[in-house]
VOZAMAR-905444 format. One record per residue: residue number from 1; x, y, z of N, C-alpha, C in turn; chain. Coordinates in Angstrom, 1 decimal, decimal comma, always signed. Layout:
<pts>
@pos=NUM nx=X ny=Y nz=Z cax=X cay=Y caz=Z cx=X cy=Y cz=Z unit=A
...
</pts>
This chain:
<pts>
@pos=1 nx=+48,9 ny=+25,8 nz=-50,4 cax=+48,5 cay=+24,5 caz=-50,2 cx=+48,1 cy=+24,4 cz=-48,7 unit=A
@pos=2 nx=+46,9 ny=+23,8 nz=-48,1 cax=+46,2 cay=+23,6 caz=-47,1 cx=+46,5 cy=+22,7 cz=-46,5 unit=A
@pos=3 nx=+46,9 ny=+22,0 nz=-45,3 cax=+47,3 cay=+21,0 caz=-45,1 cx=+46,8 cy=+20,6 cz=-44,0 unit=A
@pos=4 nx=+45,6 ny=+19,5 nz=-44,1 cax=+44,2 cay=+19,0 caz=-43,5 cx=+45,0 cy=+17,8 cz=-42,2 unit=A
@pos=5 nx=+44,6 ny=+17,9 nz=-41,0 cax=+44,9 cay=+16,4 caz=-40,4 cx=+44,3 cy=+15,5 cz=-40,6 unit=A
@pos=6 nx=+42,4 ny=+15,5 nz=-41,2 cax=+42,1 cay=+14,0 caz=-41,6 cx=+41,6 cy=+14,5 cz=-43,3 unit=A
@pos=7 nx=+41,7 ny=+13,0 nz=-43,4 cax=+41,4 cay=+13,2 caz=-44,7 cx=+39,8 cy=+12,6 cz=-45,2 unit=A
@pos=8 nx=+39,9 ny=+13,1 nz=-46,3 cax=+38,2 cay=+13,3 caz=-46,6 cx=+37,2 cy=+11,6 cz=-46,2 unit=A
@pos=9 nx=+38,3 ny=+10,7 nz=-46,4 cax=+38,0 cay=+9,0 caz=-46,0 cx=+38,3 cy=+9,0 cz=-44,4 unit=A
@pos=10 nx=+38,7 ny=+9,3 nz=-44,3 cax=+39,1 cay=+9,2 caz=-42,1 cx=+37,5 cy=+10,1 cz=-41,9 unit=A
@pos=11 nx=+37,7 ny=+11,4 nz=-42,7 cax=+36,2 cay=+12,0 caz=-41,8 cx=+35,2 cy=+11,6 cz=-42,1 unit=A
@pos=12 nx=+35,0 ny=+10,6 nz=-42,9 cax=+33,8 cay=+9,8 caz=-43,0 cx=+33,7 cy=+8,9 cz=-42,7 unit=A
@pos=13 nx=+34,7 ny=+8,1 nz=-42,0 cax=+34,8 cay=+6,8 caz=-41,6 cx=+34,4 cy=+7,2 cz=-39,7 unit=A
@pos=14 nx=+35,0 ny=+8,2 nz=-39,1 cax=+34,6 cay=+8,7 caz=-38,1 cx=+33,3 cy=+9,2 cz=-37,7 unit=A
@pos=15 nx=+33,0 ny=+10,0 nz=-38,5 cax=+31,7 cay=+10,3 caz=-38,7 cx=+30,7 cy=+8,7 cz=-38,6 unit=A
@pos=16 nx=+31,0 ny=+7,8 nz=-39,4 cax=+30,1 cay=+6,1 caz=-39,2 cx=+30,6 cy=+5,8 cz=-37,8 unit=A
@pos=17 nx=+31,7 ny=+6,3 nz=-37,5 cax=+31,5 cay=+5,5 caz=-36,2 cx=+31,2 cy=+6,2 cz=-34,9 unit=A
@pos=18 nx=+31,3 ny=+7,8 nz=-35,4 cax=+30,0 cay=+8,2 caz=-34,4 cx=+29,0 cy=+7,9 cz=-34,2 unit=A
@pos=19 nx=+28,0 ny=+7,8 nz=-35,0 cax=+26,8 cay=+7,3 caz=-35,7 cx=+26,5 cy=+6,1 cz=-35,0 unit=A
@pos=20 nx=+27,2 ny=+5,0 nz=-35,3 cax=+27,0 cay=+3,8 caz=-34,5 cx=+27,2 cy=+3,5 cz=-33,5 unit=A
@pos=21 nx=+27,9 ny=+4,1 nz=-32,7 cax=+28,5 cay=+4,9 caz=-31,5 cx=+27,0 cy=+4,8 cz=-30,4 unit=A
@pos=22 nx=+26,6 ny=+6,1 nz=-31,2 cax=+25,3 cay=+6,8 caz=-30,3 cx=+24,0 cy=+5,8 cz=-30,5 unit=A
@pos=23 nx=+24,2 ny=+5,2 nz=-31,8 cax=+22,8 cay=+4,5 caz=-32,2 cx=+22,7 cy=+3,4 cz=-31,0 unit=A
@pos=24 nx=+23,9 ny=+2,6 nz=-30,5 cax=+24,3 cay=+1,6 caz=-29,9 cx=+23,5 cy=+2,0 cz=-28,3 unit=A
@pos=25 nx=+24,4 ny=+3,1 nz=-27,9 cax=+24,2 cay=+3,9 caz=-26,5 cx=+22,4 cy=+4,3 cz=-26,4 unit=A
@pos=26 nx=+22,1 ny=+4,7 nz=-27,7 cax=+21,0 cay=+5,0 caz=-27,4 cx=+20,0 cy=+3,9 cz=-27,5 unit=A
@pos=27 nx=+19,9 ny=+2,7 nz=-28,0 cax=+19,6 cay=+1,3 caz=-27,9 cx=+19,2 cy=+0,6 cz=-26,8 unit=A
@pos=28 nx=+20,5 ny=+0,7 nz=-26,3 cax=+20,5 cay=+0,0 caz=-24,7 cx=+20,1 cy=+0,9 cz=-23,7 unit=A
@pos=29 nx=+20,2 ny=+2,3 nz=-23,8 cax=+19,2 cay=+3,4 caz=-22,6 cx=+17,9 cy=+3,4 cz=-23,1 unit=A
@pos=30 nx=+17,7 ny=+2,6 nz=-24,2 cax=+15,7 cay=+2,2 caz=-24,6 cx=+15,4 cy=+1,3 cz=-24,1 unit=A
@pos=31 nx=+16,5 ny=+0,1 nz=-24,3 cax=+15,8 cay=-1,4 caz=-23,5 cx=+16,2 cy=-1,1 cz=-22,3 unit=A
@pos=32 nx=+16,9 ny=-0,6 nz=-21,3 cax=+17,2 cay=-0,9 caz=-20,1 cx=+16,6 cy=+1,1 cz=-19,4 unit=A
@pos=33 nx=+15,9 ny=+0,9 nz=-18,7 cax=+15,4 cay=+2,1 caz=-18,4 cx=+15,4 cy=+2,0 cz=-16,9 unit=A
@pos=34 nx=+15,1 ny=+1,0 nz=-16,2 cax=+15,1 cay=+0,9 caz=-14,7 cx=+15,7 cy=+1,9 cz=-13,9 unit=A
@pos=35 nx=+15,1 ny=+2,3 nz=-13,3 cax=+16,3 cay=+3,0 caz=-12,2 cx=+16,3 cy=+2,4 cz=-10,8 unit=A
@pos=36 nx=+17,2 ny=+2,7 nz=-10,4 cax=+17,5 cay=+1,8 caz=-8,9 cx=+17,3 cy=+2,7 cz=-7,8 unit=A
@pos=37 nx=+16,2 ny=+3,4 nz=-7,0 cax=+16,3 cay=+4,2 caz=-5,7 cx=+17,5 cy=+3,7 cz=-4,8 unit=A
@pos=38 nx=+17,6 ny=+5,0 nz=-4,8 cax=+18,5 cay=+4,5 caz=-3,4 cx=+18,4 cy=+5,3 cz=-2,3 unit=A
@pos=39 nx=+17,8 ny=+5,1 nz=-1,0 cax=+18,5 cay=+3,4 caz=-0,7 cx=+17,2 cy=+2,5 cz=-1,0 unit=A
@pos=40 nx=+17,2 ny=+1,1 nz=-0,9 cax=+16,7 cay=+0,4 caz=-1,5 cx=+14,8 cy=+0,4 cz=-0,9 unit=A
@pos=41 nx=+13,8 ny=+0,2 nz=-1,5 cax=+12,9 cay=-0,2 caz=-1,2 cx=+12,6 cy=-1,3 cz=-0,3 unit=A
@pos=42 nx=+11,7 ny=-1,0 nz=+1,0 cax=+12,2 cay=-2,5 caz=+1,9 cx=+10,7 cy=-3,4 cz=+1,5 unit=A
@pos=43 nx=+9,9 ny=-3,1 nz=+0,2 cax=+9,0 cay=-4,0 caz=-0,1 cx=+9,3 cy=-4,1 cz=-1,9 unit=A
@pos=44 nx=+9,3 ny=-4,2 nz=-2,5 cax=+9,4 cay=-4,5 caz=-3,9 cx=+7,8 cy=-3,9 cz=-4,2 unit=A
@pos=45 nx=+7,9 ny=-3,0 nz=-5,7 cax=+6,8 cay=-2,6 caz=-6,1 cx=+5,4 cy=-3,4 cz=-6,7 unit=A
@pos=46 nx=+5,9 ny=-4,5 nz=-6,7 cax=+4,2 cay=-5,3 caz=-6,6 cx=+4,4 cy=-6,3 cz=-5,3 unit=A
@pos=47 nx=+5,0 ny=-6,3 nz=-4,6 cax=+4,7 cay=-7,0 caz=-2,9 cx=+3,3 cy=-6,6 cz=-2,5 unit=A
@pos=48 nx=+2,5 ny=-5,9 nz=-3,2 cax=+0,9 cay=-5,4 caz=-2,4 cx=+0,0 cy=-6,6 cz=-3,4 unit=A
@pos=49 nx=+0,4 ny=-6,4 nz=-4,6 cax=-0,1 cay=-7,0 caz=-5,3 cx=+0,2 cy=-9,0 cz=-5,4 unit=A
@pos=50 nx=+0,6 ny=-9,5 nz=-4,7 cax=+0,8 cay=-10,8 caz=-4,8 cx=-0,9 cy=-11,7 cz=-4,2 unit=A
@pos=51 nx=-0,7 ny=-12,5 nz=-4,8 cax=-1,9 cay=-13,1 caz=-4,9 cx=-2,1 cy=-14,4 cz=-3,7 unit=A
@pos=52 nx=-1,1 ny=-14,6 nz=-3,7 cax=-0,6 cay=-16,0 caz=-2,7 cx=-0,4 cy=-15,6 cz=-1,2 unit=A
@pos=53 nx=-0,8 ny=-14,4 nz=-0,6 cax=-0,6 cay=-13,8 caz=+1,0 cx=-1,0 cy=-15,2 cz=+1,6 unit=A
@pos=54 nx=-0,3 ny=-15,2 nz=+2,8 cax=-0,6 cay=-16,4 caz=+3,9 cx=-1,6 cy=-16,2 cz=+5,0 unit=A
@pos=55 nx=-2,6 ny=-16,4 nz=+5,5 cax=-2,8 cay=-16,0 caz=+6,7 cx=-2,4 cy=-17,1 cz=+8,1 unit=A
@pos=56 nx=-1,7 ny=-16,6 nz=+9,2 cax=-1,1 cay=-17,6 caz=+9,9 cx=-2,4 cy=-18,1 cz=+10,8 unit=A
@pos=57 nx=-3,3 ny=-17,6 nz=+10,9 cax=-4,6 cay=-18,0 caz=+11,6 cx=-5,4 cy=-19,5 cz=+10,9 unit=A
@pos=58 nx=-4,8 ny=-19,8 nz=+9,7 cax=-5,4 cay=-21,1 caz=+8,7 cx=-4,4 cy=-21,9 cz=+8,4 unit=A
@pos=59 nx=-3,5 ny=-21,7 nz=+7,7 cax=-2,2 cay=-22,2 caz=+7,2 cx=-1,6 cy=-23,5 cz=+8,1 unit=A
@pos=60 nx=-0,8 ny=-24,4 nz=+7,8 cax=-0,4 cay=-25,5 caz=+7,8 cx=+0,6 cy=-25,0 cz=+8,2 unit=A
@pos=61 nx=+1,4 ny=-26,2 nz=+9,1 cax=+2,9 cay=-25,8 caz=+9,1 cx=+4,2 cy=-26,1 cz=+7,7 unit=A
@pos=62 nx=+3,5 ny=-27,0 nz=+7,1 cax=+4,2 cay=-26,7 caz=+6,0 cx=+4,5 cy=-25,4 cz=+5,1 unit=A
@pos=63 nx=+2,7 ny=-24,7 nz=+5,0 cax=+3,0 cay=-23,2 caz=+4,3 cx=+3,6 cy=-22,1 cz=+5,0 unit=A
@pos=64 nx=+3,4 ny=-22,2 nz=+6,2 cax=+4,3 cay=-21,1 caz=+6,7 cx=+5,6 cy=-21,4 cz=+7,0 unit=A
@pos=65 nx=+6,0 ny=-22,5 nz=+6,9 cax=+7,6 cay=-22,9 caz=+7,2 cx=+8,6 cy=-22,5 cz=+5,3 unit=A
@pos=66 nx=+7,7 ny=-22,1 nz=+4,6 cax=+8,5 cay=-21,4 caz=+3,3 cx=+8,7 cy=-19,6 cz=+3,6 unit=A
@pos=67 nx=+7,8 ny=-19,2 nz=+4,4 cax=+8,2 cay=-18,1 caz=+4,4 cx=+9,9 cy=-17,4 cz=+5,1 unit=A
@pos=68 nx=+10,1 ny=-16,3 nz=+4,5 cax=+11,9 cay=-16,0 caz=+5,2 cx=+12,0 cy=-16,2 cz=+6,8 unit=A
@pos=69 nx=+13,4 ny=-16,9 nz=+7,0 cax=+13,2 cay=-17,3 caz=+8,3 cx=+12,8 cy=-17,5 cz=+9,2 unit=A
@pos=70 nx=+11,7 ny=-18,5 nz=+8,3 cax=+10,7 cay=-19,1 caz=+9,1 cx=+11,4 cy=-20,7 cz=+8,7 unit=A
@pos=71 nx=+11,6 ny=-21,9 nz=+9,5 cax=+11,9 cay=-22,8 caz=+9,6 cx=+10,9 cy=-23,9 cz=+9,6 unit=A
@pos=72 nx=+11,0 ny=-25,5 nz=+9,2 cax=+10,2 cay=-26,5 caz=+10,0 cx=+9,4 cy=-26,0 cz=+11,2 unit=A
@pos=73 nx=+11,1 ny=-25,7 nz=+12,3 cax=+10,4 cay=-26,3 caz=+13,5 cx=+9,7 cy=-25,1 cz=+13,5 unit=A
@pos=74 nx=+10,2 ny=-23,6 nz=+13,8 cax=+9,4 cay=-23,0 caz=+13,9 cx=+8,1 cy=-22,7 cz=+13,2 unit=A
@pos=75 nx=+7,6 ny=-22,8 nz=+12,4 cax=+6,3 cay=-23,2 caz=+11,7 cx=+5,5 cy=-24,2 cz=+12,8 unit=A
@pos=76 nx=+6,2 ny=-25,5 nz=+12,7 cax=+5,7 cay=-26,1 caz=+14,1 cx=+5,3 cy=-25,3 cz=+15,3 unit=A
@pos=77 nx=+6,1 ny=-24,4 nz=+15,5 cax=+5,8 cay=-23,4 caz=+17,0 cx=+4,7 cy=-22,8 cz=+16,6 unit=A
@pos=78 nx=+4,4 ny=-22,1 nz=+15,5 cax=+3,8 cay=-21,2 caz=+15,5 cx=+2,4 cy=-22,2 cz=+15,3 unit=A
@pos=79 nx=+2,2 ny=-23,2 nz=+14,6 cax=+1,0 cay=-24,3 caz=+14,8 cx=+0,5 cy=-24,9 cz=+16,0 unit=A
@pos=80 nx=+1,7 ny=-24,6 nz=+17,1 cax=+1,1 cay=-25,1 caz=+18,3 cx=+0,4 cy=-24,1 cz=+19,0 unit=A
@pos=81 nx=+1,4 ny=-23,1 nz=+19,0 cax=+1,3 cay=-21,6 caz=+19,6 cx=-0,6 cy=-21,2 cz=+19,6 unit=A
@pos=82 nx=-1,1 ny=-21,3 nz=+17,9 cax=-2,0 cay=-21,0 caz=+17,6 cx=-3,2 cy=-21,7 cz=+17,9 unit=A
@pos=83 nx=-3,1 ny=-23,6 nz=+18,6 cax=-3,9 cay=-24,3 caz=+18,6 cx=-4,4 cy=-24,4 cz=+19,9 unit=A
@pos=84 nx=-2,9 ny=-23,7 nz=+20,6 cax=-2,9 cay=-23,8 caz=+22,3 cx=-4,2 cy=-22,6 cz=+22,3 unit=A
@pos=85 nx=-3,8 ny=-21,5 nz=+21,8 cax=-4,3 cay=-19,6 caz=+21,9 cx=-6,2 cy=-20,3 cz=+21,8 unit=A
@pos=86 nx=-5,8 ny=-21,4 nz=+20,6 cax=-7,6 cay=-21,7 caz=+20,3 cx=-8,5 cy=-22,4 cz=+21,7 unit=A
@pos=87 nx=-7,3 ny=-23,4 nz=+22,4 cax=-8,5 cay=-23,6 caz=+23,4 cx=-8,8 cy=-23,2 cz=+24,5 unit=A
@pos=88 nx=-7,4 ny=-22,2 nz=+24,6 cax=-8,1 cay=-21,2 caz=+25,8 cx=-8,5 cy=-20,1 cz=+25,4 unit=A
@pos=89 nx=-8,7 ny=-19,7 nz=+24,4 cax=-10,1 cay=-18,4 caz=+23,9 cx=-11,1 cy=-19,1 cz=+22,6 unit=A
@pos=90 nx=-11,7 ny=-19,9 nz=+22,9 cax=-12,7 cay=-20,2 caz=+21,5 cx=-13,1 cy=-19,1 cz=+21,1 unit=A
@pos=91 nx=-13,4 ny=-19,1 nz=+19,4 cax=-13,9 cay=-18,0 caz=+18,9 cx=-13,3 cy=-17,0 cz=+18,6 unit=A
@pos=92 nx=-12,0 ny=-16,7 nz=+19,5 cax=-11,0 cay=-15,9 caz=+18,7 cx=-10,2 cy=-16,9 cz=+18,2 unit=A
@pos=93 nx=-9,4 ny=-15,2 nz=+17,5 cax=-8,5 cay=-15,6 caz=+16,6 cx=-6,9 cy=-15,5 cz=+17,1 unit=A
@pos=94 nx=-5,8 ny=-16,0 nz=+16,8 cax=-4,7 cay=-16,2 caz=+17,4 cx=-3,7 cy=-14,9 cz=+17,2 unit=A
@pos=95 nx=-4,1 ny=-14,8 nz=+15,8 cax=-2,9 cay=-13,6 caz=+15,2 cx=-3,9 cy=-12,7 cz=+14,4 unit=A
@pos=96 nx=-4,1 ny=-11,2 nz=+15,4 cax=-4,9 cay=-10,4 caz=+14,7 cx=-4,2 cy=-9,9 cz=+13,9 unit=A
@pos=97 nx=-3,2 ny=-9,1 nz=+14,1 cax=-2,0 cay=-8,7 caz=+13,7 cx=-0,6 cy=-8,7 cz=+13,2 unit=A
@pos=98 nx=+0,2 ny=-8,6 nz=+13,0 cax=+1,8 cay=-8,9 caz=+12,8 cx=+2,1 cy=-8,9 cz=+13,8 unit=A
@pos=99 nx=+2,1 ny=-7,8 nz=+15,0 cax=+2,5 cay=-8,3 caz=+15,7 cx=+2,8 cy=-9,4 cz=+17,0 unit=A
@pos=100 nx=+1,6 ny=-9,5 nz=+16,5 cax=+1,0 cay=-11,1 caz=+17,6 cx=+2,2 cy=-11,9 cz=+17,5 unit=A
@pos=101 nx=+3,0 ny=-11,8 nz=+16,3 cax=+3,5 cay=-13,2 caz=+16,3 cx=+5,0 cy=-13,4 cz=+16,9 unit=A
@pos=102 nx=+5,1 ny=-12,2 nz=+17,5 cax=+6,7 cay=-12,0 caz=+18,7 cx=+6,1 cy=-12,7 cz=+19,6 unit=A
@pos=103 nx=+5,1 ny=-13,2 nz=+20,3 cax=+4,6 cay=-14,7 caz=+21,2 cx=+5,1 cy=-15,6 cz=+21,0 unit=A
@pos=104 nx=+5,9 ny=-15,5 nz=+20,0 cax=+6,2 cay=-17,3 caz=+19,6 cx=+7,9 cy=-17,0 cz=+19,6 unit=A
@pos=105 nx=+8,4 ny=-18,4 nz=+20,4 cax=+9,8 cay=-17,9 caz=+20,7 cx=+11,0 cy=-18,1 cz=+19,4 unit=A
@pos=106 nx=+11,4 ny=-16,9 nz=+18,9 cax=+12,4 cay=-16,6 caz=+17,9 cx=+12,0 cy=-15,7 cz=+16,9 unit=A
@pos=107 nx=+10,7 ny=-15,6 nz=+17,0 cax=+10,9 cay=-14,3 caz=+16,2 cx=+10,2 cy=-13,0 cz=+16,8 unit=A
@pos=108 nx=+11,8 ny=-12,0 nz=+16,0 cax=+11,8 cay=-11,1 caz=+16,7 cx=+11,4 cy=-9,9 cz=+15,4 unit=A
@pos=109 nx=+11,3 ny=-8,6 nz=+15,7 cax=+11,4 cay=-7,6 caz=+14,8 cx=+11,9 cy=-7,8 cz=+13,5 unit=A
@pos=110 nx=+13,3 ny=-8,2 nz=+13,5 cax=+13,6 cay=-8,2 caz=+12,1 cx=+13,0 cy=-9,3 cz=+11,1 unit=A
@pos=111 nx=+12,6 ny=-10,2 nz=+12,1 cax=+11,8 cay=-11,4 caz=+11,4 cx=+10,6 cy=-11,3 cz=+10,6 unit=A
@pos=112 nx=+9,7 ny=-10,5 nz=+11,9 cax=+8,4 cay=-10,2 caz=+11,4 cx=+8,3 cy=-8,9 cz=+10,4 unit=A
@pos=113 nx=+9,5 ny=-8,3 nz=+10,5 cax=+9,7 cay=-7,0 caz=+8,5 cx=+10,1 cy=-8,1 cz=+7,9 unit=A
@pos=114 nx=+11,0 ny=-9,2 nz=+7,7 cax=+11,5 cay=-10,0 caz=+6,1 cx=+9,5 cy=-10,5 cz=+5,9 unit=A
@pos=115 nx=+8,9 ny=-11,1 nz=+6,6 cax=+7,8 cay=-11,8 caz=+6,8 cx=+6,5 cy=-10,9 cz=+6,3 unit=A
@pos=116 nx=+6,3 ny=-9,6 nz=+6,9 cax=+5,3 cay=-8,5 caz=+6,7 cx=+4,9 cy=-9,1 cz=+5,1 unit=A
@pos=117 nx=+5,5 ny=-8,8 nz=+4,0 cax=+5,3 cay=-8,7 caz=+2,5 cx=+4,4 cy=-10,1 cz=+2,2 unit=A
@pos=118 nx=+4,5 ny=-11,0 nz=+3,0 cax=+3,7 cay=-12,0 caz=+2,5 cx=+2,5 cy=-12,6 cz=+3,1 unit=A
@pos=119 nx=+2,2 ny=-11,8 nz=+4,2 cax=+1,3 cay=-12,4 caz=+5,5 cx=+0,0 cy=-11,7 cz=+5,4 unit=A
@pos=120 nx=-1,1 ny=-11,7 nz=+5,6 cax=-2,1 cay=-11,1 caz=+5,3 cx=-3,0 cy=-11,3 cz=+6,9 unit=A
@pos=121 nx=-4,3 ny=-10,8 nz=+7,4 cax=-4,4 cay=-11,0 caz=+8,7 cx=-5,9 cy=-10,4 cz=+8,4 unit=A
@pos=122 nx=-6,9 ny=-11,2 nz=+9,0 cax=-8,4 cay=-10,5 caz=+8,9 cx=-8,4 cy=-8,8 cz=+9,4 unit=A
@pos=123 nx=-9,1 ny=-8,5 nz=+8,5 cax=-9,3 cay=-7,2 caz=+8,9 cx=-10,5 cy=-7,0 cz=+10,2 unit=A
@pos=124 nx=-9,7 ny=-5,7 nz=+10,8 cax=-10,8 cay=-5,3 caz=+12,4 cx=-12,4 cy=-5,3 cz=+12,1 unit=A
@pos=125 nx=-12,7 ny=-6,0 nz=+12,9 cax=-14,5 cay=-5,7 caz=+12,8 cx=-14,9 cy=-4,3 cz=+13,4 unit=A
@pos=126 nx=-15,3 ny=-3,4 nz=+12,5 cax=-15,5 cay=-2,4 caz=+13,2 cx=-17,1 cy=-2,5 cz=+13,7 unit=A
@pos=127 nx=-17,3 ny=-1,8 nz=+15,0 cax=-18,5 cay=-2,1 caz=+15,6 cx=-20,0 cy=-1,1 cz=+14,8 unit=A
@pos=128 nx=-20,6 ny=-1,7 nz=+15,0 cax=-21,8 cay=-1,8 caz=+14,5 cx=-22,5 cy=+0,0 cz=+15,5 unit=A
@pos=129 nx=-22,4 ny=+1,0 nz=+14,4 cax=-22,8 cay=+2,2 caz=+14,9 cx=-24,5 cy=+2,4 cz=+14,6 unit=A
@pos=130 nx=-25,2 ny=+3,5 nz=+15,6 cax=-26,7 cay=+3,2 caz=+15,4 cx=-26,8 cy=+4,6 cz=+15,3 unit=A
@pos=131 nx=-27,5 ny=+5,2 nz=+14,6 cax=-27,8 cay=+6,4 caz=+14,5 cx=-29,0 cy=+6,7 cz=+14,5 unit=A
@pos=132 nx=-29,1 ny=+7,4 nz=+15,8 cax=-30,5 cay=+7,8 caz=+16,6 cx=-30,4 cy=+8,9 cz=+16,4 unit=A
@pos=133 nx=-32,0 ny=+9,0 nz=+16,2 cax=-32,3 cay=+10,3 caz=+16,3 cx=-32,7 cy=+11,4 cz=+17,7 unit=A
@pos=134 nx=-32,7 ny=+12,5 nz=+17,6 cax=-32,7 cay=+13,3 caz=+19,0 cx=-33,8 cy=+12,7 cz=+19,5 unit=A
@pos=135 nx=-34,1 ny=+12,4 nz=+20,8 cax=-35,2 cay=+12,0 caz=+21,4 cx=-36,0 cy=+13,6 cz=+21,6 unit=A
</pts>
């Protein structure tokens, strides 16, 4: 006589709950697939794609006072900053760039990276090339 540790009901009952086990595990690694780089991305993978970019050369101080620490007042600065910049250079523009906007008092570097993802800025006129031929 043979003397089994599970019995023919235990190894089938184990066997279902392997079964369910794996079906479960493998369920939730189907709906949840994400993976997380690390270390973290410092723009989110559709930040290129947002549709809403600000440019601070147009904008109100209300719309630029929602962007990351960016405040009322400062939004206000940066409205003045920009209206002052207009009457002593007509015709330009105030903020070619990102980093134009360290002119305005309080923001610094780390301000203008939280801010980068949402700000948009005309693009460089490049100059007008003439292609002559050999005289």
């Amino acid at each position: 006589m043979k003397l089994s540790l599970w019995t023919i009901s235990q190894r089938r009952a184990l066997v279902i709950l392997c079964i369910a086990l794996s079906s479960y595990i493998g369920v939730r690694f189907a709906l949840n697939r994400r993976h997380v780089p690390d270390p973290q991305p410092i723009a989110g993978e559709l930040a290129s794609q947002l549709q809403d970019k600000i440019d601070p050369n147009t904008a109100d101080a209300a719309t630029l006072g929602v962007l990351p620490l960016i405040g009322e007042k400062r939004a206000a600065d940066m409205v003045a900053y920009r209206d002052k910049f207009l009457q002593a250079h007509p015709g330009e523009i105030a903020f070619k760039r990102l980093e134009d906007l360290r002119n305005i008092k309080g923001i610094g570097p780390s301000t203008i990276a939280q801010m980068s993802p949402y700000l948009m800025f005309p693009a460089p006129a490049t100059p007008a090339t003439t292609n002559r031929s050999a005289e």
